[in-house]
Kinemage of the C-alpha trace (Angstrom):
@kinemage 1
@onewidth
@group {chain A} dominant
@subgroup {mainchain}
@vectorlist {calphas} color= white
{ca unk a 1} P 0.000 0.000 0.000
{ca unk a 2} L 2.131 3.136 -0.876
{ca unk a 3} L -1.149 5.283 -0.179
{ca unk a 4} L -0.209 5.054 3.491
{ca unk a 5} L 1.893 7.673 5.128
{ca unk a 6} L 3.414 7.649 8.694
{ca unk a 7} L 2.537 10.547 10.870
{ca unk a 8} L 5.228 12.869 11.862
{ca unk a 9} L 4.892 14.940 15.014
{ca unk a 10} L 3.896 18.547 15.309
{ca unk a 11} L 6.482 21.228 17.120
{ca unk a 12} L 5.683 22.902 20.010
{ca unk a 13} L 6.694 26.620 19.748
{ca unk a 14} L 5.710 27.987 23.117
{ca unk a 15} L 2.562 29.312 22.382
{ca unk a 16} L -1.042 28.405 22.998
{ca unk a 17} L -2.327 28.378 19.427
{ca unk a 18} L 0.881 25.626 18.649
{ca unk a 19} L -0.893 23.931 21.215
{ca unk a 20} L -4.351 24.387 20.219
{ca unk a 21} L -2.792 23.082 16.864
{ca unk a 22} L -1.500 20.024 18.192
{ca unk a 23} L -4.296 19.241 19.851
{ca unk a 24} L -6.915 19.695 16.673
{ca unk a 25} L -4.542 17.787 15.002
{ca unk a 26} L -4.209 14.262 16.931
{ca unk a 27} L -8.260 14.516 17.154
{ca unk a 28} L -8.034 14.478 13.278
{ca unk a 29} L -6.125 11.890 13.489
{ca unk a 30} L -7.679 9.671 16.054
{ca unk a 31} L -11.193 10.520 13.907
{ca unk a 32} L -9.840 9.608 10.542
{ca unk a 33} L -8.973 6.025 11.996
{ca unk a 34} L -12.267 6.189 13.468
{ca unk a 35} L -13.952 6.283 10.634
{ca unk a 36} L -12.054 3.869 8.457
{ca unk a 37} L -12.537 1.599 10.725
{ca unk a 38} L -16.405 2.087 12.110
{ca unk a 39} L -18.513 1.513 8.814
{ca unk a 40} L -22.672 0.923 9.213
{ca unk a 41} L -24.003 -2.203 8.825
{ca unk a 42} L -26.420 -0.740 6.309
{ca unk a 43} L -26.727 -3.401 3.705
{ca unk a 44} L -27.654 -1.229 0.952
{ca unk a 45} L -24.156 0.186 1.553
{ca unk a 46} L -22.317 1.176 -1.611
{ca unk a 47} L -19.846 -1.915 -1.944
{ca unk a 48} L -17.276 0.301 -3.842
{ca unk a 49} L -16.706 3.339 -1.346
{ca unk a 50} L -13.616 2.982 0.708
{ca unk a 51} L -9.757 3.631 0.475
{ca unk a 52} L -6.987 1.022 1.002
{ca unk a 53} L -6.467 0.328 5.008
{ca unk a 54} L -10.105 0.772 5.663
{ca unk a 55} L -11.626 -2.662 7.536
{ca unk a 56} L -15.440 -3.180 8.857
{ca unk a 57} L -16.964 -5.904 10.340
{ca unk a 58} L -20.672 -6.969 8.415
{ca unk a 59} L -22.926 -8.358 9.597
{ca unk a 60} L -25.299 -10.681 6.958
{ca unk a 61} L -27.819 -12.921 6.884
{ca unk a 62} L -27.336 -15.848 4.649
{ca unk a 63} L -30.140 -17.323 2.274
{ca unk a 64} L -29.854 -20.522 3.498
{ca unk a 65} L -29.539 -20.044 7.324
{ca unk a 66} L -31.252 -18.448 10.290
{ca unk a 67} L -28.713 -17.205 12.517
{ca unk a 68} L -25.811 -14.472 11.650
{ca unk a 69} L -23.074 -14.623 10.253
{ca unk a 70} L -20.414 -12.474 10.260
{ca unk a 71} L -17.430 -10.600 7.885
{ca unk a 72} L -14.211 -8.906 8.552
{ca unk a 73} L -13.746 -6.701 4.865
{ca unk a 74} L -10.721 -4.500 4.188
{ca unk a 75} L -10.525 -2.106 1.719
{ca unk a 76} L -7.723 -2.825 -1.085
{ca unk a 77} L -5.919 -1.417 -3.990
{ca unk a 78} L -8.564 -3.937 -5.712
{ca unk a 79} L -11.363 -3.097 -4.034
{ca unk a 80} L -12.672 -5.403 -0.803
{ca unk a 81} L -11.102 -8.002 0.542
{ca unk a 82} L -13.808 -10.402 2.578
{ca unk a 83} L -13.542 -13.401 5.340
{ca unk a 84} L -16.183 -15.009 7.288
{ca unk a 85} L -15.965 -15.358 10.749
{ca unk a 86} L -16.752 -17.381 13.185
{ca unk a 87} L -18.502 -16.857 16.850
{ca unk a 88} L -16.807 -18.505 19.886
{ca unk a 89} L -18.913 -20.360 22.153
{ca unk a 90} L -17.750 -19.468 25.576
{ca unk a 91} L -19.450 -22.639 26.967
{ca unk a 92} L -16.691 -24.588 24.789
């Protein structure tokens, strides 16, 4: 993925509005990974939206089965990339 870029820290000058800077800035970054990684579980979701690094969790109902079944999907240079998962039974 040569899309994804490392973060570099911001310099503190002395000043409040550095500060104030700083601050906006790691709550930009703490809510961009936020939302690449917190998607709806809307199924009429558009299945092409997303940008490489981007997972979600979905949860589907299948055809040919009652109970839920779940999907770890991460976005790709090729679009998604899907695997099923599987529930633990804690009783096990």
């Amino acid at each position: 993925m040569s899309n994804v870029s490392k973060k570099i820290p911001p310099k503190f000058n002395g000043n409040i509005d550095s500060l104030n800077r700083i601050i906006q800035t790691i709550y930009d970054d703490i809510n961009e990974v936020i939302n690449a990684t917190n998607k709806s579980e809307n199924i009429n979701r558009e299945l092409s939206k997303g940008k490489p690094g981007d997972m979600r969790v979905v949860n589907y109902q299948s055809s040919n089965s009652e109970s839920n079944l779940y999907r770890l999907e991460v976005y790709t240079e090729d679009g998604w990339a899907k695997s099923t998962l599987s529930l633990i039974d804690e009783d096990d």
